[in-house]
C-alpha positions in Angstrom: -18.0 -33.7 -47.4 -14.6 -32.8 -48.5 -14.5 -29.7 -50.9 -12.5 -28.0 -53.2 -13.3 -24.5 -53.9 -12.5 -22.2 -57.1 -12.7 -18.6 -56.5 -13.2 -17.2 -60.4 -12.7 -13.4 -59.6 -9.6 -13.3 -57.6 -8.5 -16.4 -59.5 -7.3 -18.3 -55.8 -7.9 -21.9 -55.3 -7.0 -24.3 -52.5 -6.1 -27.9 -53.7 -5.2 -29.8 -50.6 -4.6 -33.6 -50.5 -6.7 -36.1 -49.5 -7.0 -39.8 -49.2 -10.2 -41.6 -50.1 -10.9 -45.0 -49.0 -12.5 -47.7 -52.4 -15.9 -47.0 -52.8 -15.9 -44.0 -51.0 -17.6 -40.7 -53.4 -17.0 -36.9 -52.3 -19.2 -34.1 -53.7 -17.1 -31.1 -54.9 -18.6 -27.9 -55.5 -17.7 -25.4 -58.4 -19.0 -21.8 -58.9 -20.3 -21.3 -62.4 -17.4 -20.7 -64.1 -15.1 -22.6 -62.3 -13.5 -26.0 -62.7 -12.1 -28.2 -60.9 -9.2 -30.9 -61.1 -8.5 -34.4 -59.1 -4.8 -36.1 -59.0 -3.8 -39.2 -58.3 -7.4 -41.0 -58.1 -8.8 -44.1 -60.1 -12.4 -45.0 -60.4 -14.0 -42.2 -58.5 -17.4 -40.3 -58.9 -16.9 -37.1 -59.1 -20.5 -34.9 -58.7 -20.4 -31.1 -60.0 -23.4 -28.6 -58.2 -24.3 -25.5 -59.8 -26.0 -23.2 -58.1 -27.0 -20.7 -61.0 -30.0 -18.8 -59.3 -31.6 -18.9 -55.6 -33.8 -21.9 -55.0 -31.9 -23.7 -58.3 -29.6 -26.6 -58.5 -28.1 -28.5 -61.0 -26.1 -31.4 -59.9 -23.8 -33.4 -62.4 -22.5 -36.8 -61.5 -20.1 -39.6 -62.7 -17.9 -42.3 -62.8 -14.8 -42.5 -64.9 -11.0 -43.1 -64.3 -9.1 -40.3 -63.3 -5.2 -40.2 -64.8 -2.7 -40.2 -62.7 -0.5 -37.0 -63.5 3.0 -35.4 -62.2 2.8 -33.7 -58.8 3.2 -30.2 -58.5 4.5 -28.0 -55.8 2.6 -28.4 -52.7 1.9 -25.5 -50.8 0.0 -26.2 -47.3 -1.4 -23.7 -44.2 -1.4 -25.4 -40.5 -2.9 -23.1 -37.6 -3.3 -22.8 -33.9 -6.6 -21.7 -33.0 -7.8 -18.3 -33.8 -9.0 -16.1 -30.9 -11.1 -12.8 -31.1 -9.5 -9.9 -30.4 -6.3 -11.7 -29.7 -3.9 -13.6 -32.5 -3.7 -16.8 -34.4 -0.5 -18.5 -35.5 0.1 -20.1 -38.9 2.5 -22.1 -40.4 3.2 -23.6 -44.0 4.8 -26.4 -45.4 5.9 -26.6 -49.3 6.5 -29.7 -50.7 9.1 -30.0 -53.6 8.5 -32.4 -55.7 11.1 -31.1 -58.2 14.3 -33.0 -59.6 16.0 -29.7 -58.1 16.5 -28.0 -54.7 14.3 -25.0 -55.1 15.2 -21.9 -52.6 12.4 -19.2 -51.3 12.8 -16.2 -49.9 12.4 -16.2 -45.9 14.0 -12.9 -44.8 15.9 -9.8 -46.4 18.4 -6.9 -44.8 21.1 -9.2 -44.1 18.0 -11.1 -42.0 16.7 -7.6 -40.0 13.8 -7.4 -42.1 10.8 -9.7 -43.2 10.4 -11.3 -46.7 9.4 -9.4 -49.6 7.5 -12.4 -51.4 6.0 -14.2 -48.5 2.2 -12.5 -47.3 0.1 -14.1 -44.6 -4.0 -12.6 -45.3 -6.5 -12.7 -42.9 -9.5 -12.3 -45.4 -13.7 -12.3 -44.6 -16.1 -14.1 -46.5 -16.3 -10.9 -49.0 -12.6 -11.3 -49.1 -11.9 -8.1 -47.9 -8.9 -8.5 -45.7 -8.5 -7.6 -42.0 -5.3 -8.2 -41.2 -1.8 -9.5 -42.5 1.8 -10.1 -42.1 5.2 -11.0 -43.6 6.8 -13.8 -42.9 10.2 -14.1 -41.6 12.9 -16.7 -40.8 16.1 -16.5 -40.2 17.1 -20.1 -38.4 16.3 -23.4 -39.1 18.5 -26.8 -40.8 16.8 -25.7 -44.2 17.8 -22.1 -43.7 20.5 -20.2 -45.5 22.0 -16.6 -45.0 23.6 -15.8 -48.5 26.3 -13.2 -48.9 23.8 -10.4 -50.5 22.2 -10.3 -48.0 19.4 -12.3 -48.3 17.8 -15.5 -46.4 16.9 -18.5 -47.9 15.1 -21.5 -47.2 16.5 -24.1 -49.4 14.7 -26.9 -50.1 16.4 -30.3 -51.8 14.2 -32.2 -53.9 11.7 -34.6 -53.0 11.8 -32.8 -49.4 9.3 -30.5 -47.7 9.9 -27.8 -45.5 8.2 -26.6 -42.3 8.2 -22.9 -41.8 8.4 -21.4 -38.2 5.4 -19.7 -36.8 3.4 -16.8 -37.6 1.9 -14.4 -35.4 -1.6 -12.9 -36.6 -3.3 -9.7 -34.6 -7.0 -10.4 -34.9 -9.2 -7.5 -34.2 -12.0 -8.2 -31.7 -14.7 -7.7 -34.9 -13.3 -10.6 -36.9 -16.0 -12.8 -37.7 -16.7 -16.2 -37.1 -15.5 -18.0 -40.2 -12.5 -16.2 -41.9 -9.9 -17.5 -45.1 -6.1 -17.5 -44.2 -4.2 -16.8 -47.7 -0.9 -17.3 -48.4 1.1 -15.7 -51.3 4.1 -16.9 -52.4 5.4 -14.6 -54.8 8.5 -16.3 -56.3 10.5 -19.7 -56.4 14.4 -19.5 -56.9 16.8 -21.7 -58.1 20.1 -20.8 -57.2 19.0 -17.4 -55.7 22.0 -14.9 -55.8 24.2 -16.6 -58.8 25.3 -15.8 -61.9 22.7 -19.2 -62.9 19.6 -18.1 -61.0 16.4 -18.6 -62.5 13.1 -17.0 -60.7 10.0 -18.9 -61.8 6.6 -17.8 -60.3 5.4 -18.7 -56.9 2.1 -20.0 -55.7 -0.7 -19.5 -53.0 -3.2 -21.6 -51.1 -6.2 -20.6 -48.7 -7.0 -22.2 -45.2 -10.7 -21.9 -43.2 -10.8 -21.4 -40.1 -13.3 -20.7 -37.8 -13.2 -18.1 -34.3 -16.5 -19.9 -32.7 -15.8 -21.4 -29.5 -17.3 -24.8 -29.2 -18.9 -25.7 -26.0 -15.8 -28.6 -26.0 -12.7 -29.3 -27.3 -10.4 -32.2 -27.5 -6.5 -33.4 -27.1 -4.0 -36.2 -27.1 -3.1 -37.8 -23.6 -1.0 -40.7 -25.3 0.8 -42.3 -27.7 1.6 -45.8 -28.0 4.1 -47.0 -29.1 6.3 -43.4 -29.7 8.4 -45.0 -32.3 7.6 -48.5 -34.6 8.8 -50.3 -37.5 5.1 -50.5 -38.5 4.6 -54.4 -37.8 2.3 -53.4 -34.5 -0.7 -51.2 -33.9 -0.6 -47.7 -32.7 -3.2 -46.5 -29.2 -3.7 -43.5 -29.4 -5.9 -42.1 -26.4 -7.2 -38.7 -26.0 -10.4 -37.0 -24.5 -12.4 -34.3 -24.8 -13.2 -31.4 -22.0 -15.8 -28.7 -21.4 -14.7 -25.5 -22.5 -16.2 -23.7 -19.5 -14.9 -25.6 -16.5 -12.0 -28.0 -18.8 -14.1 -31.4 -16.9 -14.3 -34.7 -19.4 -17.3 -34.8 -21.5 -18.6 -38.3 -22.3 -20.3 -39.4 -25.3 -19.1 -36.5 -27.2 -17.7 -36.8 -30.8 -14.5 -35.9 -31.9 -12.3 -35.9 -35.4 -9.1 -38.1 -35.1 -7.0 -36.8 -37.3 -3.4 -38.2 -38.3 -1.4 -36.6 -40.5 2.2 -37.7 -42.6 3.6 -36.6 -45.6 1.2 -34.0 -46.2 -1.9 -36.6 -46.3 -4.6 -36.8 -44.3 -6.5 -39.5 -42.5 -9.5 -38.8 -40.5 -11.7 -40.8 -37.8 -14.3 -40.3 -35.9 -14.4 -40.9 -32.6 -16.7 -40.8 -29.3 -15.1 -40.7 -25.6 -16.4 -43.1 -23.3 -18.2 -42.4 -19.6 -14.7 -40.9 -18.1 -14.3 -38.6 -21.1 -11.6 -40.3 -22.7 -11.3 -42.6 -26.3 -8.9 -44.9 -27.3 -8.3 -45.4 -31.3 -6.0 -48.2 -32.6 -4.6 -47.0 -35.8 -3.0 -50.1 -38.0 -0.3 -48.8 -40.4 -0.9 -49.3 -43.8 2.2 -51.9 -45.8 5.5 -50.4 -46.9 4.2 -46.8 -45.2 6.4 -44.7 -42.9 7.4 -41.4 -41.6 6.7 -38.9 -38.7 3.0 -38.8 -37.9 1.2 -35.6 -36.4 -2.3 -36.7 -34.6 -4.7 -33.9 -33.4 -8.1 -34.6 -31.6 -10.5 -31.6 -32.3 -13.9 -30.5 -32.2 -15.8 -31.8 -35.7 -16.8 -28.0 -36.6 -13.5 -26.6 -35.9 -11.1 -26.6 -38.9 -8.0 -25.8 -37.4 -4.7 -27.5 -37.3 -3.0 -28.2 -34.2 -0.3 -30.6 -33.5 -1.8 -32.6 -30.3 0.8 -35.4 -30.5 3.1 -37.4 -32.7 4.7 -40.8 -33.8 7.4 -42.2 -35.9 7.0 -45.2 -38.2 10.9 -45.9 -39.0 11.5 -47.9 -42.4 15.3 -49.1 -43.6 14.7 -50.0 -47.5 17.5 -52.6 -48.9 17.9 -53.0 -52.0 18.6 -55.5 -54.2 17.2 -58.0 -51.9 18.4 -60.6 -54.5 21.7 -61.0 -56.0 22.1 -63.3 -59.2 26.7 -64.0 -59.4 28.5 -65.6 -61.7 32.1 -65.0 -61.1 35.2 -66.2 -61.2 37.2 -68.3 -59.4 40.1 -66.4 -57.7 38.9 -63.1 -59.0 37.5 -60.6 -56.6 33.8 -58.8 -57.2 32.7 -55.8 -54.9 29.0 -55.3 -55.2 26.9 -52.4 -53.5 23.9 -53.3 -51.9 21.9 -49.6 -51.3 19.9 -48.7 -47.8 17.6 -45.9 -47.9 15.9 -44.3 -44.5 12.6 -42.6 -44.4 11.8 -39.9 -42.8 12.3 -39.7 -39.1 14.4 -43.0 -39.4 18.1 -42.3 -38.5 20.7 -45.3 -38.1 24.0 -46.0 -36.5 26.4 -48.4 -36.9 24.3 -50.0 -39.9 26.4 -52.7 -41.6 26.5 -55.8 -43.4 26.8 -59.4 -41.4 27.8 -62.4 -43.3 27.1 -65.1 -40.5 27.0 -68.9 -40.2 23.7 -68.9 -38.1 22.2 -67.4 -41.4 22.9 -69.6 -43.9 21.3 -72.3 -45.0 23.1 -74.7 -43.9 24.2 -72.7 -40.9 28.1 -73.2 -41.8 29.9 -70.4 -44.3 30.6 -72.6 -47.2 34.5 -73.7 -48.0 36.6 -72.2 -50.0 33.9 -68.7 -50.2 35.4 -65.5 -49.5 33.3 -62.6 -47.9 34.9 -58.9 -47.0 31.6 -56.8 -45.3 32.5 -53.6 -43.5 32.0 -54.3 -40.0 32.1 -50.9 -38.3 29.2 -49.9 -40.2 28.4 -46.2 -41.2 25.5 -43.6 -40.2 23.0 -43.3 -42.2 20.4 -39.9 -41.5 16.6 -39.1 -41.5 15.4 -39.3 -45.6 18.9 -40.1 -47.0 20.2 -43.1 -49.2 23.9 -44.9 -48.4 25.5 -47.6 -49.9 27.0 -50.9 -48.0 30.2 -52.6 -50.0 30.9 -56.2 -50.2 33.3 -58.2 -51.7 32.9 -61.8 -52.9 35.5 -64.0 -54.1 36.1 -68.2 -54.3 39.1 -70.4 -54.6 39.6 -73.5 -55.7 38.0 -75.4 -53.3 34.7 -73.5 -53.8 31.6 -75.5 -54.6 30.7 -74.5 -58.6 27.2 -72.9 -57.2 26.4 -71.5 -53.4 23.5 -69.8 -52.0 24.9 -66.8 -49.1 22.7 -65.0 -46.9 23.9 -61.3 -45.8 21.7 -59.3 -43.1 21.4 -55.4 -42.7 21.8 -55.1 -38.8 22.4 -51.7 -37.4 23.5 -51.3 -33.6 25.6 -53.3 -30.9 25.9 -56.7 -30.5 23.6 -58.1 -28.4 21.3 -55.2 -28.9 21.2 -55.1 -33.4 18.4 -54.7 -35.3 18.0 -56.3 -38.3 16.4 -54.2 -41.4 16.8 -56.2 -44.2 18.0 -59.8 -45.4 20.0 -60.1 -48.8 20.3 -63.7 -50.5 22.6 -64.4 -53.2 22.8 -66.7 -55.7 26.2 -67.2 -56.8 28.1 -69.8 -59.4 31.8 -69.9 -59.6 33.8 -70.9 -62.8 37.1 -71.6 -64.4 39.1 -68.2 -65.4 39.0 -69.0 -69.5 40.6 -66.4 -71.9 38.1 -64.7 -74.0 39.2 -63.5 -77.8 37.9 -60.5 -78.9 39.2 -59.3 -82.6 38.4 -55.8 -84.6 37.7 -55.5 -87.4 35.4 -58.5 -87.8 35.4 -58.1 -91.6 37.9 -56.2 -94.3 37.1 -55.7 -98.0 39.9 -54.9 -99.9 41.6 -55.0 -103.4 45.2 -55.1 -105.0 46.2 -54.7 -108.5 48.3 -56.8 -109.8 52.4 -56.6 -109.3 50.8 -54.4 -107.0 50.9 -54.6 -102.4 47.9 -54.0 -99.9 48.4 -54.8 -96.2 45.5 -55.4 -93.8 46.2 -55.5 -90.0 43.8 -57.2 -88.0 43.6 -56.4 -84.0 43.2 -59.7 -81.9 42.9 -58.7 -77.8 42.4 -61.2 -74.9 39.7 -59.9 -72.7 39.1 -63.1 -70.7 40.3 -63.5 -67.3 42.9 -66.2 -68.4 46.2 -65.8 -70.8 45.2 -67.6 -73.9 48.6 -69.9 -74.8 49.5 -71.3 -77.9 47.9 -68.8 -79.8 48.9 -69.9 -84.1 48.1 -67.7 -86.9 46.9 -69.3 -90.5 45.0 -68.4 -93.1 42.0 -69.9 -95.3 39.1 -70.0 -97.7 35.5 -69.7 -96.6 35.2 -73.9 -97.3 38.3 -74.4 -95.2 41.0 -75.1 -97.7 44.2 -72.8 -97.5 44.4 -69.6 -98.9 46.4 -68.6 -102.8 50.1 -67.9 -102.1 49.2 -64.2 -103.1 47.8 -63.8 -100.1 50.0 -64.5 -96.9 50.8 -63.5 -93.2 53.8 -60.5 -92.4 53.2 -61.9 -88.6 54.7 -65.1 -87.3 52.4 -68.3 -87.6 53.5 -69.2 -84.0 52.7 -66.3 -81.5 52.9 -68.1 -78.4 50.8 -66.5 -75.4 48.9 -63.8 -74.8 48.1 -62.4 -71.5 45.3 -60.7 -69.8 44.6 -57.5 -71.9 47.3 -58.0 -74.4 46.5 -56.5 -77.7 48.2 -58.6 -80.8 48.2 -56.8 -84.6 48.1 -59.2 -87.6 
């Protein structure tokens, strides 16, 4: 059962994601007193136990539709094992799911001492704590030293950060089952400037449990290392006796992959020489760099056994609808975007025969693609230019085919196919006017003058341009009303502006 537990008297809760497959129901227990709340989940049943007295329980089950709502700030604990008498290390990873970078505070002292707002707690089942530590971190991509001496992690938005490791002294009476807390005191934009705003952190719990199983399990390989996510993954592990580290066979074990901060669990059972083999399908469109971790069912810690990479290169548009033109040029972006763990070189735009239709580039069809290409890194977005122009000799409608290929040739890779759509037409001039209408007045031996604005905004110079003037029904206009401008204006160009 997958729980989420409210602590009402020191007001901590731990809300950790998880992924539910249809049809599947989790019971979640709530103190009396307590409530809980699910994200992100459609047609779930949801059961609420009370346990008001000894010997008394009151369960309270449903079905409904769950909302979906805004992410919020996702703060996660990942540990090694625990040992007795020895230490534990912990990590975290905060999510920001924020339109803004957000900074927190990793060390202070120009980066001599630990931070201020970052506790590790080490707590019992009576939440008494036995032990605890600052955090501190003073290197890293994500880390900044700032000129008041401060340190910084600095974390853009829609990333997450890792945080280095923790060291935890547990004393040899630690029990069995202990609660790792993390407080995160404050959240910083801008931490240091005259536009800094503080907002107030957050804090998250962790089990873990010190018993030693009799076995324990890890990762022996990974195949393939790195994927597009069009083939299967083998992952093989096995499990060992603690005592002597020999296999164990037909023992169970949790699989457990990990991306993005969700979770995915199997179970698995190793075979007569101790080992298992699991073949993990990715799901469509998913990507990212995957942590796996093969551990004993009652143990709830958080090791990193192995890992993977599903690469993904999104294009987009992957259709283009044109009408241009003739003999006028048109540079369109077409916009790449990497996941994480996904970094590309050389990645360009390829406008080749072999890839059209009719496997020839059509006459008279110009194409300009940049074909050094550009780097594009882990998580980031870049744009690839093209320009597009026809002559005369152009068919009026064409169907192009552009590929995303990053790498040599001979050795590319091709992410992404972009078909256009294109129809080329005659430059024409195009007449716009202001104002469309005038209401005026004169008295009479009396002068009012009007001006009307004519401008060409076609693509073409508009000749023989005359000037006259009329009645609604089409008949010419009374002599008190006539032209200053001359009736015979001639051309006007591209852009030219003409008053009447």
């Amino acid at each position: 059962d997958i729980s989420l537990k409210v602590d009402v008297a020191s007001h901590l809760h731990t809300s950790e994601p998880f992924a539910m497959d249809a049809g599947q129901s989790v019971t979640i227990s709530v103190p009396v007193g307590g409530y809980a709340t699910l994200l992100d989940m459609e047609d779930i049943t949801t059961t609420i136990e009370i346990t008001p007295n000894a010997g008394e329980t009151v369960r309270i089950r449903r079905t409904s539709q769950i909302a979906v709502e805004d992410g919020m700030m996702v703060l996660r604990i990942l540990n090694e094992e625990f040992t007795k008498g020895a230490t534990g290390t912990v990590r975290f990873t905060l999510e920001n799911t924020g339109e803004e970078e957000i900074e927190i505070l990793s060390a202070t002292n120009s980066g001599n001492s630990s931070s201020s707002q970052i506790t590790w707690y080490v707590m019992d089942e009576d939440d008494n704590i036995i032990t605890t530590a600052k955090y501190k971190q003073t290197v890293g991509s994500e880390i900044v030293a700032l000129s008041n001496g401060n340190t910084v992690a600095r974390i853009p938005a829609g990333q997450i950060f890792s945080s280095g490791p923790t060291t935890l002294t547990l004393p040899a009476t630690t029990p069995d089952n202990v609660t790792v807390l993390l407080d995160l005191s404050s959240i910083y934009y801008h931490h240091g400037k005259t536009e800094q705003v503080q907002m107030g952190g957050l804090s998250t719990t962790h089990d873990v449990t010190l018993v030693e199983t009799s076995y324990y399990g890890g990762i022996t390989d990974i195949t393939p290392q790195v994927s597009r996510g069009d083939e299967d993954i083998e992952i093989t592990g096995q499990a060992l006796d603690r005592s002597d580290d020999q296999p164990l066979s037909g023992v169970p074990l949790n699989l457990v992959i990990t991306v993005n901060g969700f979770e995915r669990s199997y179970e698995v059972y190793t075979e007569d020489d101790g080992s298992f083999t699991y073949t993990f399908t990715p799901l469509a469109n998913e990507a990212g760099i995957y942590s796996v971790r093969a551990v004993h069912p009652d143990l709830k810690d958080r090791p990193v056994h192995g890992q993977f990479t599903i690469t993904r290169l999104t294009v987009s548009p992957a259709q283009i609808n044109l009408n241009i033109t003739r003999n006028y040029e048109q540079t369109i972006n077409v916009q790449v975007s990497t996941s994480a763990g996904t970094t590309v070189d050389e990645l360009r735009l390829v406008y080749d025969a072999a890839d059209q239709p009719q496997s020839v580039l059509p006459d008279g069809v110009h194409m300009e693609v940049n074909e050094t290409g550009i780097s594009v890194g882990s998580g980031s977005s870049a744009n690839l230019p093209f320009t597009i122009w026809a002559d005369n000799t152009a068919d009026a409608a064409e169907t192009l085919v552009l590929k995303v290929k990053s790498g040599q040739a001979g050795d590319e890779t091709t992410w992404g196919t972009i078909t256009i759509y294109a129809s080329f037409s005659e430059a024409a001039p195009v007449l716009y006017f202001t104002p469309t209408q005038i209401v005026t007045g004169v008295a009479q031996d009396d002068t009012a003058v009007e001006t009307v604005t004519l401008r060409n905004t076609g693509l073409a110079d508009f000749s023989d341009v005359t000037l006259a003037l009329f009645n609604n029904d089409g008949s010419e206009a009374p002599d008190w009303v006539y032209l200053n401008s001359s009736e015979d204006q001639g051309s006007l160009a591209v852009g030219q502006s003409l008053a009447v």
